[in-house]
C-alpha positions, 0 to 999 in steps of 0.5 A: 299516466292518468291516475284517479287523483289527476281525473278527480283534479281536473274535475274538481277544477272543472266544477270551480271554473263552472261555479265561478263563471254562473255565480259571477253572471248571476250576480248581476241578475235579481232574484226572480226575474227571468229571461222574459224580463231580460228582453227573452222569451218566457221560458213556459210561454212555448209550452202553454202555446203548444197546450193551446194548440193541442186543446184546439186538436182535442189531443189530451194527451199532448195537452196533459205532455205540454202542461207539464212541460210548462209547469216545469219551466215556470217552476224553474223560473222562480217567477210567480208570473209563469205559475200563474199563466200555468195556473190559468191553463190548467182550468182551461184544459177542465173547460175544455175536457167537461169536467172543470171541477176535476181541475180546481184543486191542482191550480188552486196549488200552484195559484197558491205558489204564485201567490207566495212568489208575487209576495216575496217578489213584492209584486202587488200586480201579482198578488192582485192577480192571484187574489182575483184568480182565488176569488174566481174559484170561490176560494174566498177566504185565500182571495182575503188574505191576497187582499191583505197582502196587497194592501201591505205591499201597497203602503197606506197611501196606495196610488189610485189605480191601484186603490181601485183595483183594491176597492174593485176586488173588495166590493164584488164581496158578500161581506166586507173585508177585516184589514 
């Protein structure tokens, strides 16, 4: 005979084998890097291909479906990469519908939790990468403190490529920068 306690043994055992096998493969996996970085696809690279697509139809409501569906794939990631690509797409669908300034506050949110995961992640590519993106918005004062963060990421004797991108990203400035 099943009874309430047998179902919820079972279950519960259920629960701790899952829990076992997920933590024991993830443990081998670092923080933050994804299926893309394992030799995979990126999980939102489907999705923002798929917007694209539905940008070239002129389908907004199929753009507007599929950029959801890759924000929500670079949310789930944990990558700061996939925040930025989704980022990047959503100012492409205010190009493309005429009214890019419409499109400006909702990347510059998840720019700014890119640039929060490229941080964390120690990414100083990544940090690059979002300080241009703010200072193509006009976003100035965000551009300075992605600057300041790259130079903390990158030490005091950063390697020249990497001192040229800094000095690239400082230069197109009006004022210089306070580091």
């Amino acid at each position: 005979m099943v009874t309430g306690k047998t179902v919820a043994a079972v279950v519960g055992g259920l629960g701790i084998v899952l829990w076992g096998a997920l933590m024991g493969g993830a443990r081998d996996i670092p923080r933050g890097v994804g299926p893309a970085a394992r030799g995979g696809a990126a999980p939102w690279a489907t999705h923002l291909a798929m917007v694209d697509a539905a940008l070239a139809r002129g389908d907004v409501s199929a753009t507007r479906s599929a950029w959801r569906a890759a924000y929500g794939a670079a949310l789930g990631s944990r990558r700061w990469d996939g925040l930025a690509d989704v980022g990047d797409a959503y100012l492409r669908i205010g190009r493309a519908s005429g009214a890019p300034a419409s499109t400006v506050p909702r990347a510059r949110d998840v720019y700014l939790s890119a640039l929060f995961r490229a941080r964390d992640a120690g990414s100083l590519d990544g940090v690059l990468r979002l300080a241009a993106a703010f200072d193509n918005l006009g976003d100035r004062e965000v551009a300075v403190q992605a600057l300041r963060m790259a130079r903390r990421l990158a030490g005091s004797h950063p390697v020249p490529s990497v001192h040229d991108r800094l000095a690239a990203l400082e230069s197109e400035r009006p004022a210089p920068f306070d580091f």
